[in-house]
C-alpha positions as CSV (number, residue, x, y, z in Angstrom):
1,X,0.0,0.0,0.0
2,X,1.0,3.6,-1.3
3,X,1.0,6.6,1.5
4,X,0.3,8.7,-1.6
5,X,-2.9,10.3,-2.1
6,X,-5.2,9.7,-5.0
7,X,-6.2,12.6,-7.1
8,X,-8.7,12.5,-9.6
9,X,-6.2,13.3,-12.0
10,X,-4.5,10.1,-11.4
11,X,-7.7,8.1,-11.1
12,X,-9.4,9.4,-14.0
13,X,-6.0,10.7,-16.4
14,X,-8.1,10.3,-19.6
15,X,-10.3,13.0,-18.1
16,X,-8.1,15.6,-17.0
17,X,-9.7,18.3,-19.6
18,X,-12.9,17.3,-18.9
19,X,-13.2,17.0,-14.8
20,X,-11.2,21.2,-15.1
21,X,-14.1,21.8,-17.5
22,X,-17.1,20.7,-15.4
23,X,-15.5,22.1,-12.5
24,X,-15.8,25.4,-14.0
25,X,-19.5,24.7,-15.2
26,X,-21.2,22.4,-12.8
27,X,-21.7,23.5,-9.2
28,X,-22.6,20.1,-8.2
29,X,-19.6,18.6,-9.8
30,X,-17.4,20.8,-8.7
31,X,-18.9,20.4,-4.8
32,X,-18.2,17.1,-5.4
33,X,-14.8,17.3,-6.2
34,X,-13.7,19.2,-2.9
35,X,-15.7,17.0,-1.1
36,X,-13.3,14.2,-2.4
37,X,-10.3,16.6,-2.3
38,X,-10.9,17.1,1.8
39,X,-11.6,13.1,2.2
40,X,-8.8,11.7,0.1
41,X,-6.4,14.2,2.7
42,X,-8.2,12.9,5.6
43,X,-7.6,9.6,4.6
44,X,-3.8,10.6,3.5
45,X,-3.5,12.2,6.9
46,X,-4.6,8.9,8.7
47,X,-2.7,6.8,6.6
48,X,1.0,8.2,7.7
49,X,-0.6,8.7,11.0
50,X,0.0,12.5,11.0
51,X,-4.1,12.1,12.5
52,X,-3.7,8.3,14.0
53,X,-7.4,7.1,13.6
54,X,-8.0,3.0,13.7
55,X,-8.8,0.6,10.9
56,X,-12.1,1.0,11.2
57,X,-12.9,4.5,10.5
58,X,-10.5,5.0,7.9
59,X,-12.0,1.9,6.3
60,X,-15.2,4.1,6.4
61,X,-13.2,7.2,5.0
62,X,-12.0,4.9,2.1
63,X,-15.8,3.3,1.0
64,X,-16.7,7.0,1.1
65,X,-14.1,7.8,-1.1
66,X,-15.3,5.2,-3.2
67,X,-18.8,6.1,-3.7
68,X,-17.7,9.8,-4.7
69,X,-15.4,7.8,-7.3
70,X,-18.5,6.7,-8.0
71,X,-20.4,9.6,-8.6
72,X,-17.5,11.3,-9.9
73,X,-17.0,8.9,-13.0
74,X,-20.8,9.3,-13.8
75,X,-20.4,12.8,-15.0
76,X,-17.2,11.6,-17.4
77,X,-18.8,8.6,-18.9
């Protein structure tokens, strides 16, 4: 496992015009992007234990994460 966090720009590099363009245009999008922005740090921050949190609630951290993946890759597909 990396200690590196996961931008959208690495998760979705085929995109990269795209997510910067709806960002710009879509308030919703864009919302959604700092929302994953703020968790992916969070989870980043307890991963290194800079913020020590247990297993369980950074697994929780990580499915949410997931779902705004989720959400996120519905506006570029």
């Amino acid at each position: 496992m990396t200690h590196t966090p996961h931008e959208l720009a690495d998760d979705f590099p085929e995109h990269v015009e795209q997510i910067h363009k709806l960002r710009a245009e879509n308030a919703h999008f864009a919302k959604l992007c700092e929302q994953h922005h703020d968790l992916n740090r969070e989870i980043h921050r307890g991963e290194t234990d800079i913020e020590p949190m247990d297993d369980a609630h950074l697994e929780e951290l990580k499915k949410k994460r997931l779902a705004l993946l989720d959400e996120i890759s519905g506006f570029l597909h």
